[in-house]
C-alpha atoms as an extended CHARMM CRD file, in Angstrom:
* protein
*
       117  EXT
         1         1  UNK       CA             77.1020000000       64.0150000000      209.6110000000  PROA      1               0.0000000000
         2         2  UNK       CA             80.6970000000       62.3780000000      210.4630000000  PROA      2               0.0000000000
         3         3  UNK       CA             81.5710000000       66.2480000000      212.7790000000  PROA      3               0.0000000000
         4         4  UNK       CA             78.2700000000       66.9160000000      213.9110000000  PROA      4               0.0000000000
         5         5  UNK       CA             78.9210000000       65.8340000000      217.9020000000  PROA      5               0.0000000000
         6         6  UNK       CA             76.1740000000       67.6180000000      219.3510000000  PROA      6               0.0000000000
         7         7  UNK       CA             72.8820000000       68.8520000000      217.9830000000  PROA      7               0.0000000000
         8         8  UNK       CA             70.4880000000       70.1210000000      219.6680000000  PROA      8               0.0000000000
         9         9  UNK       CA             67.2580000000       72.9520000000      219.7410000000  PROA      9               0.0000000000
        10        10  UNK       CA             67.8440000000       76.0540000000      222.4200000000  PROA      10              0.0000000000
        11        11  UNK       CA             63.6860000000       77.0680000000      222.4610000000  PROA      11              0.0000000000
        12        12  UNK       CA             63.3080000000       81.0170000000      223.1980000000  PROA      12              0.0000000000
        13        13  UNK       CA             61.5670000000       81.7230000000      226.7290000000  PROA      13              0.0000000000
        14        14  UNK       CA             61.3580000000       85.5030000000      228.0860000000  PROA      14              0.0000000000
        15        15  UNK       CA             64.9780000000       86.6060000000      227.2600000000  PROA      15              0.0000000000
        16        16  UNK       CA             66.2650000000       83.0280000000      228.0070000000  PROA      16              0.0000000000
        17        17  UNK       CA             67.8470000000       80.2800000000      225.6840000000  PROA      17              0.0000000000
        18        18  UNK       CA             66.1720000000       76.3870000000      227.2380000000  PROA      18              0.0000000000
        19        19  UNK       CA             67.5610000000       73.3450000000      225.7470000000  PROA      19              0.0000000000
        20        20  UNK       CA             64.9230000000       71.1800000000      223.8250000000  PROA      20              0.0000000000
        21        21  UNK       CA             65.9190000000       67.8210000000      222.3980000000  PROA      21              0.0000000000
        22        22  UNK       CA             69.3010000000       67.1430000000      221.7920000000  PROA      22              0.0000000000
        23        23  UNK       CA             71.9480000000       63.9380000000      221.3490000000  PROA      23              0.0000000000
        24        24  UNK       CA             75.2360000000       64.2450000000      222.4900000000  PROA      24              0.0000000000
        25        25  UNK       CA             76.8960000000       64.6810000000      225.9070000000  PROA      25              0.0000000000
        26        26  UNK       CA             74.5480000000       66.1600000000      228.7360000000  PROA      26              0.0000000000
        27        27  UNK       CA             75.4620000000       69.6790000000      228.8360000000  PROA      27              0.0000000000
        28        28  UNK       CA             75.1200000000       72.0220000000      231.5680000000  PROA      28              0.0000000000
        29        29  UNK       CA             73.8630000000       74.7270000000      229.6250000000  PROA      29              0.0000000000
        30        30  UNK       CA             70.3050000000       74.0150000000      229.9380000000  PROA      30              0.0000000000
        31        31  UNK       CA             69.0950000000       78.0810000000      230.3110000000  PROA      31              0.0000000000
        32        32  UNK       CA             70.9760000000       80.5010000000      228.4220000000  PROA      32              0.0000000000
        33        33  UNK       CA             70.2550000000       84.2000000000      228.8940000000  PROA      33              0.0000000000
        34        34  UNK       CA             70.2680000000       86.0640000000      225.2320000000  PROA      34              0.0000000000
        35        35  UNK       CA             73.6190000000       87.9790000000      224.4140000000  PROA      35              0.0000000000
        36        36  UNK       CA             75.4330000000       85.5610000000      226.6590000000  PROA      36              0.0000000000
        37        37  UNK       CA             77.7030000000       83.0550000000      224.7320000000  PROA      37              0.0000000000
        38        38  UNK       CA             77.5310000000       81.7370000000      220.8210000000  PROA      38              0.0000000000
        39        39  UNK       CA             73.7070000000       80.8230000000      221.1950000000  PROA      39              0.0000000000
        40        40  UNK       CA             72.9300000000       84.1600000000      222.9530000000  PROA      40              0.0000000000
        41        41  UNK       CA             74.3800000000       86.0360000000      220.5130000000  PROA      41              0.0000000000
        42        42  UNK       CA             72.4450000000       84.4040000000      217.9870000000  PROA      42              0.0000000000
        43        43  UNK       CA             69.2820000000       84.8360000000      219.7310000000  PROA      43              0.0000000000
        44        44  UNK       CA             70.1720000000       88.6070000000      220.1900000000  PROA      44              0.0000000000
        45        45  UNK       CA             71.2030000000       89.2590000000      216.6070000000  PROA      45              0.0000000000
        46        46  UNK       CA             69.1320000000       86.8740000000      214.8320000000  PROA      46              0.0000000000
        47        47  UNK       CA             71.7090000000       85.6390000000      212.1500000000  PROA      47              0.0000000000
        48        48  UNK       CA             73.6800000000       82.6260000000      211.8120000000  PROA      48              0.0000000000
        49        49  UNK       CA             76.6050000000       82.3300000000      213.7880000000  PROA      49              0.0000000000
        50        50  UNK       CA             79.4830000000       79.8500000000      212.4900000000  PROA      50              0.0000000000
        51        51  UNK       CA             82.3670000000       79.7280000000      214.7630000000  PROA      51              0.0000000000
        52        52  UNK       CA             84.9830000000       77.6880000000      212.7900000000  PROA      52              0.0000000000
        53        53  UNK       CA             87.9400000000       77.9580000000      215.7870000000  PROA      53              0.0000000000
        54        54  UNK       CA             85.5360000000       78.3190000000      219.8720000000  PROA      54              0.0000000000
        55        55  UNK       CA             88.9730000000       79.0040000000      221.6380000000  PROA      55              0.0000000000
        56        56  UNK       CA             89.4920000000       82.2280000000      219.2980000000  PROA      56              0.0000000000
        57        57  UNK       CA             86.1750000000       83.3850000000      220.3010000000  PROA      57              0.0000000000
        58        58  UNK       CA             86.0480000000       85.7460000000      223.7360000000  PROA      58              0.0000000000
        59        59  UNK       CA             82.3450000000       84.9520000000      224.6200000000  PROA      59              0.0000000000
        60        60  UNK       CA             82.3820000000       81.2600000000      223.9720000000  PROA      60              0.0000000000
        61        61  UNK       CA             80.6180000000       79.0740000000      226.9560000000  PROA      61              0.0000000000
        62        62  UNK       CA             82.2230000000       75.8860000000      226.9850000000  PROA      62              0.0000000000
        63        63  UNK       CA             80.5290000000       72.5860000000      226.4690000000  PROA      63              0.0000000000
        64        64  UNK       CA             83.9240000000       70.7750000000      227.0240000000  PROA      64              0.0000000000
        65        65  UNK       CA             87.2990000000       70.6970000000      225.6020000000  PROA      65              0.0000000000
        66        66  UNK       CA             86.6650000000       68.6460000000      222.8250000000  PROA      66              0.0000000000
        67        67  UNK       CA             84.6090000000       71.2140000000      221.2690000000  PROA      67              0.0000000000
        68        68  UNK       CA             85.8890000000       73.0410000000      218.6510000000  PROA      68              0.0000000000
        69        69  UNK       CA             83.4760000000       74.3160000000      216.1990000000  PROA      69              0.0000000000
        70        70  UNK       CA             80.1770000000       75.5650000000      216.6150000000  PROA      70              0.0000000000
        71        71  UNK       CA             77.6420000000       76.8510000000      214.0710000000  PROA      71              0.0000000000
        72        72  UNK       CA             74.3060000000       78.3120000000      215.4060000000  PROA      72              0.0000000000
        73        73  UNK       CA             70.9680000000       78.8010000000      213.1980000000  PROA      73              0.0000000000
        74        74  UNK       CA             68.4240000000       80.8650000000      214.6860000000  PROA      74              0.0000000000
        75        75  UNK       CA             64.2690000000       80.0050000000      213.6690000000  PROA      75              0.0000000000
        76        76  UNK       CA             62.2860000000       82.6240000000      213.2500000000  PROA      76              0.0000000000
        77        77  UNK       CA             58.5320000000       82.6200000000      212.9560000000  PROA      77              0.0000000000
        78        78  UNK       CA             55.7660000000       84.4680000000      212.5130000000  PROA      78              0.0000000000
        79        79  UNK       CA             58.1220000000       87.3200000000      212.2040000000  PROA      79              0.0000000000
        80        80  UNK       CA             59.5670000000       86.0640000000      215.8790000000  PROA      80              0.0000000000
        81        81  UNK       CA             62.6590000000       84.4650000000      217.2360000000  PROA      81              0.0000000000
        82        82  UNK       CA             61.1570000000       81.3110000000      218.4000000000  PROA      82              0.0000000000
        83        83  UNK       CA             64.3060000000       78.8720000000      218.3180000000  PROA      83              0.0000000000
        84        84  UNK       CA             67.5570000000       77.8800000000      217.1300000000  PROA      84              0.0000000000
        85        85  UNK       CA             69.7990000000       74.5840000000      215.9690000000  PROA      85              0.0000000000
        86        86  UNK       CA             72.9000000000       74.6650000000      217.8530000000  PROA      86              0.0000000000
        87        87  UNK       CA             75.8980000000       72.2020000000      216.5190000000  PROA      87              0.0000000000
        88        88  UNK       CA             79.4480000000       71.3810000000      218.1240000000  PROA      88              0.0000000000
        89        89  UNK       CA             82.1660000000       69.7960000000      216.5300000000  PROA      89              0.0000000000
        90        90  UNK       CA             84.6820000000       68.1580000000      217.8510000000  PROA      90              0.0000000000
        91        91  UNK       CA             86.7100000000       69.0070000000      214.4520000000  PROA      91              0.0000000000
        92        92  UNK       CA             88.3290000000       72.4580000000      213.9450000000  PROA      92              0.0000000000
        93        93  UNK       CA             86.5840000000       74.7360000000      211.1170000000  PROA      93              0.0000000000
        94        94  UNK       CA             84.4410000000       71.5250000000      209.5320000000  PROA      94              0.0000000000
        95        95  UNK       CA             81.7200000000       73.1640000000      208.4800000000  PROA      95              0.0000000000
        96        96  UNK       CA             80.9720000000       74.0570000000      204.5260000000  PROA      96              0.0000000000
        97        97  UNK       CA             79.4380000000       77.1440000000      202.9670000000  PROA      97              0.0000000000
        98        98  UNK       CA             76.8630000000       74.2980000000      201.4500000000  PROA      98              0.0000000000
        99        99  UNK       CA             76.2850000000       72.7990000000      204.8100000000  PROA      99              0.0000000000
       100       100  UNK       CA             75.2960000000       76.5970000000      206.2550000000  PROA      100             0.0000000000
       101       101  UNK       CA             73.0090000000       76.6080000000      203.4260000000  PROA      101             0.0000000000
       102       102  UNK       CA             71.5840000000       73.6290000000      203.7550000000  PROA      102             0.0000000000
       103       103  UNK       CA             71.1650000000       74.1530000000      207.5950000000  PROA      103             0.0000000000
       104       104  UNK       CA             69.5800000000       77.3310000000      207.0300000000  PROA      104             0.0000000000
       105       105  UNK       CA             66.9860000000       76.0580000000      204.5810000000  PROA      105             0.0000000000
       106       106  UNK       CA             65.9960000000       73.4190000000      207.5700000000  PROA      106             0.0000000000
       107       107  UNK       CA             65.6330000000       75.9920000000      210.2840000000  PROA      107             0.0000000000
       108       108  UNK       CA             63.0120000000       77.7760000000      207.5960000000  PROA      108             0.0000000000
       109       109  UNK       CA             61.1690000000       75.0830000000      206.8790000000  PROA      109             0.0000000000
       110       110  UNK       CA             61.3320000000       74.0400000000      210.8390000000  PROA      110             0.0000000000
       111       111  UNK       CA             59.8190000000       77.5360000000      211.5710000000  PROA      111             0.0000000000
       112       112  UNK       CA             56.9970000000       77.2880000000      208.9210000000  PROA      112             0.0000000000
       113       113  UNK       CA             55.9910000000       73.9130000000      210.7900000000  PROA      113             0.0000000000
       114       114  UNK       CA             56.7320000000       76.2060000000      213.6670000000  PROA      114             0.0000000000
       115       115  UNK       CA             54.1950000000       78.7380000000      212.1640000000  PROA      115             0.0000000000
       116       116  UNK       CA             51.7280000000       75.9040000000      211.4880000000  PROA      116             0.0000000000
       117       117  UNK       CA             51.4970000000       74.5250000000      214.9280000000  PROA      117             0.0000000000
């Protein structure tokens, strides 16, 4: 997709957030703790995040300050928060209701492989 700049899997490990694969600029958020950030929230509350503005949002750890859009989709499996897709954008609010659909559909069938493994 033409504004996805950074994608990448955040893999749950004892409270903590650890980057997986990802393309896009290095980041220095390699271990996130849960609640802390976008991604921690996600991990905490277990529910899609999209942030369509990052500067409008108070717990927002910056990536860098070409970043301005974020959407998070947490995997659950087996019951368990296992995982989650994070994307940045480096285009203000770019992100469809289809696109959060379709993104949602992926992390489910990512955690049945998940479930599989």
């Amino acid at each position: 997709m033409e504004h996805y700049d950074w994608v990448g899997f955040y893999l749950a490990e004892d409270r903590e957030l650890v980057l997986g694969p990802f393309v896009g600029a290095p980041t220095e958020h390699v271990r996130i703790p849960f609640g802390c950030g976008v991604c921690g929230q996600v991990a905490e509350s277990g529910e899609t995040l999209v942030v369509p503005d990052v500067a409008a949002e108070a717990n927002y750890l910056s990536c860098g300050s070409a970043v301005q859009s974020e959407i998070v989709i947490p995997i659950h499996a087996d019951g368990e928060f296992v995982a989650q897709l994070d994307i940045d954008s480096y285009t203000r609010d770019p992100f469809s209701q289809g696109e959060v659909v379709f993104l949602q559909r992926l992390c489910t069938r990512l955690a049945q492989l998940w479930s599989e493994t």
